[in-house]
C-alpha positions in Angstrom: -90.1 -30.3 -51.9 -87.0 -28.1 -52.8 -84.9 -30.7 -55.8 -82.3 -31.0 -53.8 -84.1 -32.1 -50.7 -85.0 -35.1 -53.5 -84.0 -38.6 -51.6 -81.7 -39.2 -54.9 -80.1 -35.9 -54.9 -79.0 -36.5 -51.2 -78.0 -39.8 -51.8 -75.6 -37.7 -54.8 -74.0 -36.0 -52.1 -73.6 -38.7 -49.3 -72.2 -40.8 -52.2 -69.8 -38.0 -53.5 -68.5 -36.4 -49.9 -68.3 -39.6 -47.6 -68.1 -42.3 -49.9 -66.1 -41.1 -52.7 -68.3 -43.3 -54.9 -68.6 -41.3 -58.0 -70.2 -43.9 -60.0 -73.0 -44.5 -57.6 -73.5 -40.2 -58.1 -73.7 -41.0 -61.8 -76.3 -43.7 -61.1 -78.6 -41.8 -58.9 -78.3 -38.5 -60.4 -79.1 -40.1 -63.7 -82.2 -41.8 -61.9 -83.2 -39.1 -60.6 -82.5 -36.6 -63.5 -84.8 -39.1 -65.9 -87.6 -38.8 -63.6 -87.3 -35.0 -64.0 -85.8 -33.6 -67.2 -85.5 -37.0 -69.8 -83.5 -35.8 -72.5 -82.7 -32.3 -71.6 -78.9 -32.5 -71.7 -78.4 -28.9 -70.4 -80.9 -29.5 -67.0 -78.2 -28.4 -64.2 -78.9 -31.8 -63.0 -76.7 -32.8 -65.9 -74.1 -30.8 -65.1 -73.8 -32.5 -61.3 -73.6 -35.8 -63.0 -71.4 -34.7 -65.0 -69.2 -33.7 -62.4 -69.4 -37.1 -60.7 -68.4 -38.5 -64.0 -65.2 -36.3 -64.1 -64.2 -37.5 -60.9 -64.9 -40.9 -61.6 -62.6 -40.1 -65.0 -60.0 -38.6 -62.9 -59.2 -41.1 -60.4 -58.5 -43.4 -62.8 -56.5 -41.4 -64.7 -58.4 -41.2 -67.6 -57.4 -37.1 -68.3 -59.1 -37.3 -71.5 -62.7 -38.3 -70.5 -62.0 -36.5 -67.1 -61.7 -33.6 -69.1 -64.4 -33.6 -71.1 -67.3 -34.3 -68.4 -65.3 -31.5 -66.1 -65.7 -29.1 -68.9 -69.2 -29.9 -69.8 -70.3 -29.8 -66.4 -69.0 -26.3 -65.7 -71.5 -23.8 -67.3 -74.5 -26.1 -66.3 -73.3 -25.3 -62.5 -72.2 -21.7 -63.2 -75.4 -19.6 -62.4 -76.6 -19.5 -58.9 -80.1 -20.9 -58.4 -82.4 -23.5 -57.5 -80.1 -26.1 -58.6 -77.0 -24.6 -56.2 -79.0 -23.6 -53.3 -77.7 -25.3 -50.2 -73.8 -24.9 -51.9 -71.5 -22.6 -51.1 -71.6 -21.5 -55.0 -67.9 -19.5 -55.2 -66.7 -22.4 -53.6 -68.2 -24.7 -56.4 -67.1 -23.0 -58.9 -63.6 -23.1 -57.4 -63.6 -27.5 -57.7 -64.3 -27.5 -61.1 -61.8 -24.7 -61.4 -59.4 -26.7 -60.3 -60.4 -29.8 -61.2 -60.3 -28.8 -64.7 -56.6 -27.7 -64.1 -55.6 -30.2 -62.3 -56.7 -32.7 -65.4 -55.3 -30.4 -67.8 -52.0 -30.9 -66.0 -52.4 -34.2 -65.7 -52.2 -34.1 -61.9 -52.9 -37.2 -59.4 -56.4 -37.3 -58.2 -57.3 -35.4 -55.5 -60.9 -35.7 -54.1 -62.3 -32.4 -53.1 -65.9 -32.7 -50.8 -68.9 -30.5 -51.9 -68.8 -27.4 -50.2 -71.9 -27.4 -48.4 -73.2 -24.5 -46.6 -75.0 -24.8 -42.9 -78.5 -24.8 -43.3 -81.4 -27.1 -44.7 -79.4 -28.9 -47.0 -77.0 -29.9 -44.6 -79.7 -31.1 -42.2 -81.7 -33.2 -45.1 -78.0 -35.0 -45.7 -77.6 -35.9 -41.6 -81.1 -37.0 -41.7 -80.5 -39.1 -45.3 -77.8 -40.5 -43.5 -79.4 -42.3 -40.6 -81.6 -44.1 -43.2 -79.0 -45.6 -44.9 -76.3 -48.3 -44.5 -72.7 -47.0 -46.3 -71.5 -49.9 -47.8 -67.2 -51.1 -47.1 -66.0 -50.2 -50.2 -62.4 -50.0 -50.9 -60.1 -47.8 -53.1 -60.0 -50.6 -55.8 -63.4 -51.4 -56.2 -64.5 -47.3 -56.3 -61.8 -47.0 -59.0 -63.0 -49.9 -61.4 -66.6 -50.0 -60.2 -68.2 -50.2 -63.7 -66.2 -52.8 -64.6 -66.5 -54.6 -60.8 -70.1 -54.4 -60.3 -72.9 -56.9 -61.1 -74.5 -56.3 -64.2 -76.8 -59.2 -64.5 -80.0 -56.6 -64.6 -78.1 -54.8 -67.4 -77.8 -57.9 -69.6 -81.3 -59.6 -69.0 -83.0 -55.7 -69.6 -80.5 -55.4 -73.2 -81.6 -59.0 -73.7 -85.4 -58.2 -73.2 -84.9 -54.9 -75.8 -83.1 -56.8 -78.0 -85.7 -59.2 -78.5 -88.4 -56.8 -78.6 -87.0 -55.0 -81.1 -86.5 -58.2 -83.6 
């Protein structure tokens, strides 16, 4: 299976084109990216997080950490290969471009889709898409969702580490 046929990786881009739901990129690119590449911090998987992250940063106007995750992301995405394939990569390159910019001059979000390219990727994303059930969310929650969202599996697993660790 190509990585970006990966159910987790499409999941990155339904979440990130049609949903808007950068947080939920983080989540299952950094699912996905453990199951993969733990601890390497320079696997381009990083960098897509990363650039879910940024967003995330962005919309809620939060320049500083926008910039940062924007910045990082950038040279993790920048060669074409594998971890591109299926992207129109000039076209990549140009969102973070301007992302970066836009944070830098401290402009109002705007969200910009991934630019996908017709072809196999495309069709794995349409197919994705039938198996799964977009949630309502509105502009609110998407903006605030780490601070919105049930944590209860957080706690109890920081609780069990906790107390194996004493």
């Amino acid at each position: 299976m190509h990585p970006l046929s990966h159910p987790l990786f499409l999941q990155y881009i339904i979440h990130f084109n049609d949903e808007k739901d950068y947080f939920e990129c983080h989540e299952v690119g950094e699912e996905y990216w453990k199951q993969i590449a733990p601890k390497d911090k320079m696997h381009p998987l990083t960098g897509w997080i990363q650039l879910a992250v940024g967003m995330y940063h962005w919309r809620r106007s939060n320049y500083p950490g926008a910039l940062r995750s924007l910045i990082r992301a950038k040279p993790k995405l920048a060669e074409p290969g594998i971890w591109t394939e299926g992207f129109d990569h000039p076209q990549l390159m140009q969102l973070l471009t301007e992302s970066i910019q836009g944070v830098t001059n401290r402009e109002p979000f705007v969200h910009r889709d991934l630019p996908l390219v017709p072809g196999e990727l495309v069709q794995a994303v349409e197919e994705q898409k039938q198996h799964y059930l977009a949630p309502e969310l509105d502009e609110h929650f998407l903006m605030h969702k780490h601070r919105l969202r049930d944590r209860t599996e957080i706690i109890a697993l920081r609780q069990q580490k906790k107390r194996r660790n004493l």
